[in-house]
FIPA-874800 format. One line per 3 residues: number of its first residue (from 1); their letters; for each residue x, y, z of N, C-alpha, C. Coordinates in nm, 4 decimals. Each point is the difference from the previous one (the first is absolute). Example, Ala and Ser with C-alpha at 12.3 -4.5 7.8 and 13.67 -1.06 7.14 Angstrom:
// FIPA-874800
1	as	1.3190 -0.5690 0.7800 -0.0890 0.1190 0.0000 0.0900 0.1200 0.0000 ~ -0.0350 0.1050 -0.0720 0.0820 0.1190 0.0060 -0.0770 0.1090 0.0730
// end
This chain:
// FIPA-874800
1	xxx	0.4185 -6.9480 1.7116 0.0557 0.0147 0.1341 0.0112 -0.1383 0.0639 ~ 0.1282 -0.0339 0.0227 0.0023 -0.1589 0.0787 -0.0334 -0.0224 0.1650 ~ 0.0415 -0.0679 0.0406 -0.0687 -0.0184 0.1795 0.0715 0.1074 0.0956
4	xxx	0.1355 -0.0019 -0.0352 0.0952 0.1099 0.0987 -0.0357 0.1104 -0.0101 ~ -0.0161 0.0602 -0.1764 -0.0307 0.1330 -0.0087 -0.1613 0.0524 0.0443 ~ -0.0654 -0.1133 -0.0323 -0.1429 0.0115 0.0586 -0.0249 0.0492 0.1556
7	xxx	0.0735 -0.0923 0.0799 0.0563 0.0355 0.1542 0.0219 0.1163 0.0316 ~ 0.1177 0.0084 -0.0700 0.0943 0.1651 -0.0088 -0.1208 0.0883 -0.0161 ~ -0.0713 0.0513 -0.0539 -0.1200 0.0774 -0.0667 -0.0817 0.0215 0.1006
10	xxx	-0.0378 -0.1348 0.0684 -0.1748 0.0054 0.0550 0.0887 0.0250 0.1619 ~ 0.1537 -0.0400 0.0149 -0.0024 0.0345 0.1174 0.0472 0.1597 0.0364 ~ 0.0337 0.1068 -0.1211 0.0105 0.1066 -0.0069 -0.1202 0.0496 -0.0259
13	xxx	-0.0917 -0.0478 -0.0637 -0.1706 0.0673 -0.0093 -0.0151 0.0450 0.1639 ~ 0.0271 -0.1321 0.1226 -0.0474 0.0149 0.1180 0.0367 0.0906 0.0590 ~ 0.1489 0.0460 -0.0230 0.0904 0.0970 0.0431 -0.0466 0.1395 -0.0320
16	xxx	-0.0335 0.0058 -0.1147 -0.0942 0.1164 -0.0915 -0.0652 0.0286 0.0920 ~ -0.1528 -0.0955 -0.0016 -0.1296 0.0227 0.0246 0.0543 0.0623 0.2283 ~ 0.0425 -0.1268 0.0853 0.0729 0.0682 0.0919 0.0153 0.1563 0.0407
19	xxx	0.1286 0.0380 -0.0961 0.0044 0.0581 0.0060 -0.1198 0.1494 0.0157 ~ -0.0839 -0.0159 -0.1087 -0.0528 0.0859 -0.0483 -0.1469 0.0009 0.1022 ~ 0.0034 -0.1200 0.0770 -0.1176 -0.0076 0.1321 0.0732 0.1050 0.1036
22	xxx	0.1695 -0.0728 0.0191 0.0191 0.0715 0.1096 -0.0366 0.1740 0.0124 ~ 0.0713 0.0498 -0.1410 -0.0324 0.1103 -0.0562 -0.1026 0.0781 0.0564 ~ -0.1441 -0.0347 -0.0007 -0.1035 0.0386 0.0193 -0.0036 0.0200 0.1634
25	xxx	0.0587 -0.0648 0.0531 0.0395 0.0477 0.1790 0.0968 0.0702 0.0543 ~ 0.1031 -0.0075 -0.0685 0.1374 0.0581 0.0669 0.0584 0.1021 -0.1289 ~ 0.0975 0.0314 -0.0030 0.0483 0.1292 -0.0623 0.1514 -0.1391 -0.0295
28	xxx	0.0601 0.0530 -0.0996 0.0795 -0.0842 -0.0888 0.1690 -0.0259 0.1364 ~ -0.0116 0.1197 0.0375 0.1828 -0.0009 0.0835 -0.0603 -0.0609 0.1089 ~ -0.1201 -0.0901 0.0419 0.0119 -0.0596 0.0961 -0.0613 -0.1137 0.0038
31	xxx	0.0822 -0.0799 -0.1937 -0.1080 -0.0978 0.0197 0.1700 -0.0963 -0.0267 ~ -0.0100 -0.1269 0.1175 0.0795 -0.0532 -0.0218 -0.0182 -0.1482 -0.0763 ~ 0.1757 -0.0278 -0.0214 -0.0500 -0.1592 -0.1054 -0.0673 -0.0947 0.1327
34	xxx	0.0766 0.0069 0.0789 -0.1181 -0.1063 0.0968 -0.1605 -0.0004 -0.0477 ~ -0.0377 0.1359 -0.0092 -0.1232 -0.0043 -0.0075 -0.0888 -0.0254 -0.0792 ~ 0.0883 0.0752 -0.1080 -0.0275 -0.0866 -0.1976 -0.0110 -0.1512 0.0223
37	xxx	0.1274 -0.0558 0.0596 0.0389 -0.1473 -0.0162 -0.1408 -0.0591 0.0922 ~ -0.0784 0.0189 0.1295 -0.0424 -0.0479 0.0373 -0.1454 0.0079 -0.0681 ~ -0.0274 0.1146 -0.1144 -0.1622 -0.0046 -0.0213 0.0596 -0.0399 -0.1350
40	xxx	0.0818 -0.0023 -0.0361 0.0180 -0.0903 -0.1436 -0.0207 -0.1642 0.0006 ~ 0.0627 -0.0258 0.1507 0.0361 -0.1498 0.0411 0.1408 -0.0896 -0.0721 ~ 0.0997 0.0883 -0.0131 0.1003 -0.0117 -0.0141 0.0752 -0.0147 0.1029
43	xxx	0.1463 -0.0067 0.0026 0.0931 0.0077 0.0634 0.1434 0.1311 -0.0664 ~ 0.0214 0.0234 0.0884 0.0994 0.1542 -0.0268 0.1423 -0.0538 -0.0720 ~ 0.0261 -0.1732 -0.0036 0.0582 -0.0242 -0.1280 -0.0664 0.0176 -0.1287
46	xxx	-0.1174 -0.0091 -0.0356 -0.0613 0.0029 -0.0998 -0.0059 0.1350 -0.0482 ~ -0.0561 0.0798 0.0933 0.0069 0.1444 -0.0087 0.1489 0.0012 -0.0665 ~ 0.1273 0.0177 0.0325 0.1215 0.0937 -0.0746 0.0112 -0.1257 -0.1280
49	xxx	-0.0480 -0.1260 -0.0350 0.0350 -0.0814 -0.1310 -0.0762 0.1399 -0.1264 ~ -0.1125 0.0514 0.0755 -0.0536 0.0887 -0.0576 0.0276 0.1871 -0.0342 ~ 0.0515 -0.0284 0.1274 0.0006 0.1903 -0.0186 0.1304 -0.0179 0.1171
52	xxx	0.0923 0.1603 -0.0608 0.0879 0.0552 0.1048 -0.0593 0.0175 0.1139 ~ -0.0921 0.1283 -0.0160 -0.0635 0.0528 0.1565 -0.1631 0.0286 -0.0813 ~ -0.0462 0.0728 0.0998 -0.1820 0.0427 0.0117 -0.0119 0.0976 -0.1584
55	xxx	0.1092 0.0790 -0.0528 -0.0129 0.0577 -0.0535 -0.0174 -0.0210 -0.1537 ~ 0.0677 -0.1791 -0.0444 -0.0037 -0.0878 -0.0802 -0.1568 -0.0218 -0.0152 ~ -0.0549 -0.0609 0.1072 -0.1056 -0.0486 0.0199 -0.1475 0.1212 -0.0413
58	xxx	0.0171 0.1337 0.0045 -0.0458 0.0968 -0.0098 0.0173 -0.0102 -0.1275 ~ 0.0571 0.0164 -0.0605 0.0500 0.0280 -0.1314 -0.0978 -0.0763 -0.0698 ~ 0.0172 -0.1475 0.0212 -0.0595 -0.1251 -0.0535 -0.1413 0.0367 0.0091
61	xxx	-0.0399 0.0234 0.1241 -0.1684 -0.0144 0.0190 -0.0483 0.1197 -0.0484 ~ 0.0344 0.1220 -0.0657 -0.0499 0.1186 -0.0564 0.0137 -0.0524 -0.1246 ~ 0.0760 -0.0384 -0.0771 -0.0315 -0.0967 -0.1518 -0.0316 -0.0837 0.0269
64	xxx	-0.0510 -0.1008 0.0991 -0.0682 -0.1445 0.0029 -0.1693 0.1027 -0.0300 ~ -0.0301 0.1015 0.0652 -0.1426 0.0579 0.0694 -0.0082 0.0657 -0.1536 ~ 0.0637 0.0331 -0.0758 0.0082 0.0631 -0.1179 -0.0852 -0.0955 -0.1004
67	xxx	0.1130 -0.0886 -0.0425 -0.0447 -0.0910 -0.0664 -0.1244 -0.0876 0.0300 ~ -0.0493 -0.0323 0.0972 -0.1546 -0.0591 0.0337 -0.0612 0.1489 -0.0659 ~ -0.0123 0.0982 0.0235 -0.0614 0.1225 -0.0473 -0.0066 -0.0295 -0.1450
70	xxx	0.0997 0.0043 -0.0908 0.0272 -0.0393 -0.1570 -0.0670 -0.0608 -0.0015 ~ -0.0271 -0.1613 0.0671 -0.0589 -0.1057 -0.0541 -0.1164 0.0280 0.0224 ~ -0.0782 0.0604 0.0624 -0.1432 0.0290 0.0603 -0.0615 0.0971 -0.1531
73	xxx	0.0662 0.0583 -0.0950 -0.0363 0.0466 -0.1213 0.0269 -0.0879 -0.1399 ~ 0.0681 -0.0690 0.0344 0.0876 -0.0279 -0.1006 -0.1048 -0.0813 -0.1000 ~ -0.1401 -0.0874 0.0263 -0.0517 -0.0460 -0.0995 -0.0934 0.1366 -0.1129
76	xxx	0.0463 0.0803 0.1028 -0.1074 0.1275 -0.1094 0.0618 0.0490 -0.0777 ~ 0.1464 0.0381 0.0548 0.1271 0.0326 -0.0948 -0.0339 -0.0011 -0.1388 ~ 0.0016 -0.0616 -0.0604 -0.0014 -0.0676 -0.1924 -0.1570 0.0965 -0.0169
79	xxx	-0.0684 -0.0551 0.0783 -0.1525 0.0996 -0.0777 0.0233 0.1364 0.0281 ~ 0.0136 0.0218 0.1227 0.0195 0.1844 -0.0305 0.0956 0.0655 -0.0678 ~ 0.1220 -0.0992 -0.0327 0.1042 0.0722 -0.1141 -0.0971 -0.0183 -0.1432
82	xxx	-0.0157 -0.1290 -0.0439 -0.0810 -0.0153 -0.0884 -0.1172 0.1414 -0.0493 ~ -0.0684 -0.0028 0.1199 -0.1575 0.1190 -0.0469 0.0863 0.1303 -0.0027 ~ 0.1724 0.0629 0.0600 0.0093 0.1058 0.0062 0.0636 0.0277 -0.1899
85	xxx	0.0228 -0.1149 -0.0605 0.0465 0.0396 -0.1226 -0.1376 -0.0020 -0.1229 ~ -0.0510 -0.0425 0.0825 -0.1747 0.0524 -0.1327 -0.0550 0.0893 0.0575 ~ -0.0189 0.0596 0.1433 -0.1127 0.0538 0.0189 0.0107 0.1346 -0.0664
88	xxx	-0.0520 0.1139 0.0660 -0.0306 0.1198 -0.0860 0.1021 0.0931 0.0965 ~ 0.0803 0.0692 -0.0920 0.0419 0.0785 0.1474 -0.0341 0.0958 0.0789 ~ -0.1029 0.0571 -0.0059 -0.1001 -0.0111 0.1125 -0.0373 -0.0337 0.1165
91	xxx	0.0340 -0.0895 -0.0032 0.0059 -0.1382 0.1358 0.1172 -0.0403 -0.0060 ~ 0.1387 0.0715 -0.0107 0.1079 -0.0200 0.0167 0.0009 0.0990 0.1839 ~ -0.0534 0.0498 0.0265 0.0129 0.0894 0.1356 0.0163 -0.1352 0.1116
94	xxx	0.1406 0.0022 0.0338 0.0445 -0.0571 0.0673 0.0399 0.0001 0.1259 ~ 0.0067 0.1160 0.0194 0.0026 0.0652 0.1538 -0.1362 0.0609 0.0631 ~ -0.0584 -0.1206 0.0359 -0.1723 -0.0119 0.0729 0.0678 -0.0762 0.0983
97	xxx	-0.0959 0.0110 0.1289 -0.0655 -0.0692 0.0708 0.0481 -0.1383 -0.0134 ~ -0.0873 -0.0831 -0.1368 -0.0100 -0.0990 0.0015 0.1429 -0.0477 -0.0474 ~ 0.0840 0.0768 -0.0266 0.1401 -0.0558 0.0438 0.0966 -0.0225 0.0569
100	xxx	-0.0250 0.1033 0.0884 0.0744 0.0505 0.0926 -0.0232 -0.1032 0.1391 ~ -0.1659 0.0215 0.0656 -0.0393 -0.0075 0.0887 0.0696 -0.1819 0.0390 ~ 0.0218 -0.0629 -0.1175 0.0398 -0.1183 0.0735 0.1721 0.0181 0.0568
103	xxx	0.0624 0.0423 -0.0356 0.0818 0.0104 0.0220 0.0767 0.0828 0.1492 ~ -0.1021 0.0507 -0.0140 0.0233 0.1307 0.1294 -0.0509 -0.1205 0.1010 ~ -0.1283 -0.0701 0.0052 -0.0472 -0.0808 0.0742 0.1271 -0.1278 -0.0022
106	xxx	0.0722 -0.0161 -0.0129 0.0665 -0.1522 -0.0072 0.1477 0.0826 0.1023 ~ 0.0382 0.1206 -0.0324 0.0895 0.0739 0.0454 -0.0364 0.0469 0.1463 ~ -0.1396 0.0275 0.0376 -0.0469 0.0195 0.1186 -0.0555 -0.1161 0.0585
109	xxx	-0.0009 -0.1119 -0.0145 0.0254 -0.1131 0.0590 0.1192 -0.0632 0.0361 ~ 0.0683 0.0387 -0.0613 0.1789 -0.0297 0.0541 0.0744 0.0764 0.0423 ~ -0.0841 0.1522 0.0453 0.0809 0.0685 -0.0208 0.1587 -0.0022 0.1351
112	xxx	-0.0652 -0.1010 0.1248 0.0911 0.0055 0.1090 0.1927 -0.0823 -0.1069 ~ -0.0868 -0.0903 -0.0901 0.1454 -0.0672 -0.0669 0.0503 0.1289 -0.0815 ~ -0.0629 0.0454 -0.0967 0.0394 0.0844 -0.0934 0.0678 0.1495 0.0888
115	xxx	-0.0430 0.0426 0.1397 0.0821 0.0874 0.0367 0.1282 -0.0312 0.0512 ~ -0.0142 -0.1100 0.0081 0.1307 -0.0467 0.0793 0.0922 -0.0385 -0.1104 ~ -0.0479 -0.0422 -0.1569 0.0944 -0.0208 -0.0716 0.0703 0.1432 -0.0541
118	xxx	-0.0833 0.0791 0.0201 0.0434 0.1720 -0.0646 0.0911 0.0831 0.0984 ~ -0.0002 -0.0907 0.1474 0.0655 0.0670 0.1004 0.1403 -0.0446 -0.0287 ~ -0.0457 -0.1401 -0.0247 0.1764 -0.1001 0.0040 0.0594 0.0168 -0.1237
121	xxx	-0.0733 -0.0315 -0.1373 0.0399 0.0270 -0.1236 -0.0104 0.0691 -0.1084 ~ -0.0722 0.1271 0.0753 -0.0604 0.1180 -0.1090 -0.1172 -0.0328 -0.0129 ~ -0.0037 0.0170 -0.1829 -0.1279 0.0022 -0.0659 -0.0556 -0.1594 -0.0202
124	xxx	0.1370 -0.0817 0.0439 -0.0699 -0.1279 -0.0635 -0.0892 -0.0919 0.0183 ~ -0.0881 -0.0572 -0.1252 -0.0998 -0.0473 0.0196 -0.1191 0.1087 -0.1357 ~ 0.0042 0.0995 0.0287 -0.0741 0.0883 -0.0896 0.0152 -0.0191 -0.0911
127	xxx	0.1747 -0.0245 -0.0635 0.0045 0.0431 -0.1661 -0.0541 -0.1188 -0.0763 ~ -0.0329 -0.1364 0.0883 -0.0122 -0.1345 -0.0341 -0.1581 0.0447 -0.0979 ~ -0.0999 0.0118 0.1742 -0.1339 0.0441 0.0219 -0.0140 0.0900 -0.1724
130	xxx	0.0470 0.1350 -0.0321 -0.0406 0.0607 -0.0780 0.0497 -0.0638 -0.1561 ~ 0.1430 -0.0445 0.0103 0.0388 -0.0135 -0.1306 -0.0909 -0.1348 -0.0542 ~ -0.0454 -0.0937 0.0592 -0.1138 -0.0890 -0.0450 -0.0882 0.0470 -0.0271
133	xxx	-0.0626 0.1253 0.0577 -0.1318 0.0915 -0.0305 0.0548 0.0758 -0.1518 ~ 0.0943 0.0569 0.0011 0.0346 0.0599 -0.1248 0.0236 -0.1289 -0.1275 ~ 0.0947 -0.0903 0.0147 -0.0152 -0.0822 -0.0784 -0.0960 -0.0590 -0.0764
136	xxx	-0.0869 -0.0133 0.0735 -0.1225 -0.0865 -0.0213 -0.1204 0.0703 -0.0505 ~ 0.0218 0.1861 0.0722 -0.1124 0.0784 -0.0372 0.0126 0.0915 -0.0905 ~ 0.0938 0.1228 0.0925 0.0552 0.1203 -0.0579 0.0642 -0.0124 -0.1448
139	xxx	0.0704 -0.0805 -0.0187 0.0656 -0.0201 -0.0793 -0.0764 -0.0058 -0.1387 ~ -0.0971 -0.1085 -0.0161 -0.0768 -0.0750 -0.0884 -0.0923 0.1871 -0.0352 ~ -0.0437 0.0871 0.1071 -0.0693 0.0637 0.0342 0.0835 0.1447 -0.1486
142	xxx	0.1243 0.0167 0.0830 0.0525 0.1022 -0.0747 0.0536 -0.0713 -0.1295 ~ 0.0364 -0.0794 -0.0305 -0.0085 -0.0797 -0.1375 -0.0853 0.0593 -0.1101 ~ -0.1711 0.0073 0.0497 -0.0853 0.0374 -0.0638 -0.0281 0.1876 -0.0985
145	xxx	0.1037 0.0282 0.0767 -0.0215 0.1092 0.0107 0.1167 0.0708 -0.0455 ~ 0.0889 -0.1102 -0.1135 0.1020 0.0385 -0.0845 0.1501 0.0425 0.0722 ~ 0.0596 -0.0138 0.1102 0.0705 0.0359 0.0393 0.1182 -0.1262 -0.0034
148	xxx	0.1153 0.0944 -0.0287 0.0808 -0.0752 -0.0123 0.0500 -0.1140 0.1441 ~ 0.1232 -0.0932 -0.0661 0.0491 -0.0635 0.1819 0.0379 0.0877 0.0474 ~ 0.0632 0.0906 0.0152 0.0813 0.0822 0.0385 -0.0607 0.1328 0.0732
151	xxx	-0.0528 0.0226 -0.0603 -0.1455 0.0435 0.0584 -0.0561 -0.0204 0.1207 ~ -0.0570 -0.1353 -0.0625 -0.0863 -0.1264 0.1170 0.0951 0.0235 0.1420 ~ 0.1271 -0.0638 -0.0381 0.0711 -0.0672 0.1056 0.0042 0.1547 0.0950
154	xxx	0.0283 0.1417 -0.0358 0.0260 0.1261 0.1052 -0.1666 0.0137 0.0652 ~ -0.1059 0.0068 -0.0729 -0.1450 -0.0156 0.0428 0.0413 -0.0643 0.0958 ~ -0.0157 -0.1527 -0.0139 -0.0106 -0.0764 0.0348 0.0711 0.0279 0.1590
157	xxx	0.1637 0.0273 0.0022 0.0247 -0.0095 0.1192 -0.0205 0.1436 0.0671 ~ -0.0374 0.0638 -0.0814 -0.1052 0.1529 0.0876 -0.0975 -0.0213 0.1180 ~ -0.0865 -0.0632 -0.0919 -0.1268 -0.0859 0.1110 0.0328 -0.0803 0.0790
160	xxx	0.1344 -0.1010 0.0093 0.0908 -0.0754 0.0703 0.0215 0.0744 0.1467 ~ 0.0597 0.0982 -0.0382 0.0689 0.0710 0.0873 -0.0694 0.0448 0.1020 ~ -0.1260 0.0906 -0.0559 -0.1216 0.1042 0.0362 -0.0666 -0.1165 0.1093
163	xxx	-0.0897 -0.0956 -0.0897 -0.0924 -0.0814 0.1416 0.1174 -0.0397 0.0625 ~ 0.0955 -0.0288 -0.0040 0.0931 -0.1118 0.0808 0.0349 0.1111 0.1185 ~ 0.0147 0.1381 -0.0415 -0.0226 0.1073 0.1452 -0.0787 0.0286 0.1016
166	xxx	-0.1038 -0.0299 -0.1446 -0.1681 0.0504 0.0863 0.0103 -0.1371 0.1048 ~ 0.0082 -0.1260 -0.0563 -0.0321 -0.0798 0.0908 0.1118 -0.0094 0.1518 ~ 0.1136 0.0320 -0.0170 0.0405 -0.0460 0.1155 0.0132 0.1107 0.0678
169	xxx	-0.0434 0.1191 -0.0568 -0.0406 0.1212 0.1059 -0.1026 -0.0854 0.1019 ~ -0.1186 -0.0665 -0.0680 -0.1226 0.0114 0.0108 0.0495 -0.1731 0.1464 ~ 0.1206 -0.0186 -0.0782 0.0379 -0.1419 0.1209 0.0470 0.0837 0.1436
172	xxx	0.1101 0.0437 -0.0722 0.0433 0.1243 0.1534 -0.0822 0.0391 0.1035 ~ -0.1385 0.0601 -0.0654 -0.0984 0.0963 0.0594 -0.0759 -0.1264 0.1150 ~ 0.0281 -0.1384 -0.0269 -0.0764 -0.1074 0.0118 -0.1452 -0.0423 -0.0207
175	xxx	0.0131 0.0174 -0.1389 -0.1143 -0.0471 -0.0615 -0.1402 0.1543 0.0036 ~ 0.0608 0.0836 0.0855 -0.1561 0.0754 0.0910 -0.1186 0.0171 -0.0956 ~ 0.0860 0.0610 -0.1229 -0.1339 0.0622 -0.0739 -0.0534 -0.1102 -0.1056
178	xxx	-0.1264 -0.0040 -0.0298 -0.0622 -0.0932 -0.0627 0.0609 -0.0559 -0.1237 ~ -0.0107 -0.1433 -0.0535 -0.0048 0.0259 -0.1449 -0.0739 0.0455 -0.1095 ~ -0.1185 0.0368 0.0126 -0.0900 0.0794 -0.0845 0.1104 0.1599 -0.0148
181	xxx	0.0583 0.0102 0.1399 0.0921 0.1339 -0.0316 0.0973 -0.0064 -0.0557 ~ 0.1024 -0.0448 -0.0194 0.0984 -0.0457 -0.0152 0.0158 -0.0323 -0.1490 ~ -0.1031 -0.0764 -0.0575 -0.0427 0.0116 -0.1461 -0.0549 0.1659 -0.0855
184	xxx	-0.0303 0.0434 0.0922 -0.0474 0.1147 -0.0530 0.0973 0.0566 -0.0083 ~ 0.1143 0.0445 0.0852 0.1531 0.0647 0.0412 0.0031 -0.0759 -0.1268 ~ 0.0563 -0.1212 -0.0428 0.0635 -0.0618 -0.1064 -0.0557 0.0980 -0.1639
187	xxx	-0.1217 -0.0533 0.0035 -0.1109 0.0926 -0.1209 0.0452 0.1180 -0.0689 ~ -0.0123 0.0843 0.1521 0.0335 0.1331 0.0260 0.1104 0.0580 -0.0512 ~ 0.1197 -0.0864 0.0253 0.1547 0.0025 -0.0271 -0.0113 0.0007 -0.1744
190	xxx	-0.0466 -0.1229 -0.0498 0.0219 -0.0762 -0.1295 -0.0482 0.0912 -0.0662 ~ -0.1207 0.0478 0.0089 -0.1508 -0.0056 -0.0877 -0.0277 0.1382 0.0236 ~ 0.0089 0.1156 0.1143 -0.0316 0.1073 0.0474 -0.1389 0.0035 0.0539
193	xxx	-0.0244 0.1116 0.0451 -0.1308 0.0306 0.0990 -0.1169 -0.1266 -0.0522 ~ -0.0788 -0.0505 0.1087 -0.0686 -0.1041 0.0209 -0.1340 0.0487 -0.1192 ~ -0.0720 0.1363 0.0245 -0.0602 0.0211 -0.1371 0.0303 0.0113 -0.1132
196	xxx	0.0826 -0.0095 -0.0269 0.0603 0.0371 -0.1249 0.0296 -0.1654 -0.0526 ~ 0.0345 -0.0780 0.0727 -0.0044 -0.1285 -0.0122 -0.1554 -0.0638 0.0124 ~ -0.0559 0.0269 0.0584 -0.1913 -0.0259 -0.0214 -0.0390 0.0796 -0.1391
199	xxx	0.0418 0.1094 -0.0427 -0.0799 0.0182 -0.0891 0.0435 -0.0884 -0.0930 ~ 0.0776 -0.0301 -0.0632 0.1344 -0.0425 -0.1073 -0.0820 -0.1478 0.0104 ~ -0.0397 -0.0483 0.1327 -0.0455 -0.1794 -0.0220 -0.1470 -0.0326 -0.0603
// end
């Protein structure tokens, strides 16, 4: 990356991050570029070198907030694909808690950006969130377990589809019900009744 593009970058990071403060106070249709531009510390030429309108800028900072998320896993990446192709499958049960729960937590911390991106642009943002989870997990996961690609890939976007509902029901509702619940709803869906999934572990 040379000096301009470096610029370009760190002065759209500000625009990002901005944005995503204002976020947390105001509701999206009443946040203007003045206001971006002034907690960014820009100027509202700088603002359009960057984006048409607010809705550009939205766009950007729901994959800017994404990708810091990616990178916040990404050195474990290689070992947990790694241990999921030796371990026993057994300990292939992938829809726990301990997989879920981060995710639901990173989604209910953003969730004021992430409703506003589902208001303005649908689903997007989710299919990013899961298809890295499937890539990296599911995938390696049903691999084990003899199934073809073809296979994989309809699984695969089954469970896609399913949490990517549960969750932005669960955005709609605004956040109310816990994530300990919300995982269980997920469980529940995948896996069936919660004992029946305790006995089986």
């Amino acid at each position: 990356m040379n000096k301009n593009e470096s610029r370009y970058f760190n002065t759209a990071v500000r625009m990002d991050n901005a944005l995503i403060s204002i976020l947390e106070k105001k509701d999206f249709e009443y946040i203007t570029i003045k206001e971006i531009c002034d907690a960014a510390g820009v100027n509202r030429s700088t603002f359009y070198l960057h984006y048409e309108n607010t809705s550009d800028l939205l766009n950007e900072a729901t994959q800017y907030i994404l990708d810091r998320f990616f990178s916040y896993f990404s050195d474990d990446t290689g070992k947990v694909t790694e241990r999921l192709k030796s371990c026993s499958l057994h300990e292939l049960i992938f829809i726990t808690p301990e997989y879920i729960t981060p995710y639901l937590t990173f989604i209910k911390e953003n969730q004021r950006l992430f409703i506003t991106s589902i208001r303005k642009f649908g689903s997007m943002g989710f299919g990013d969130v899961y298809n890295e989870l499937f890539i990296n997990i599911f995938d390696p996961i049903l691999s084990r377990f003899s199934l073809s690609e073809t296979e994989r890939i309809y699984i695969i976007k089954f469970y896609l589809m399913g949490i990517t509902a549960v969750v932005m029901e669960w955005l709609e509702n605004s956040c109310e019900e816990s994530i300990e619940q919300i995982c269980r709803i997920i469980i529940d869906c995948i896996i069936g009744k919660r004992d029946a999934y305790v006995q089986n572990v």
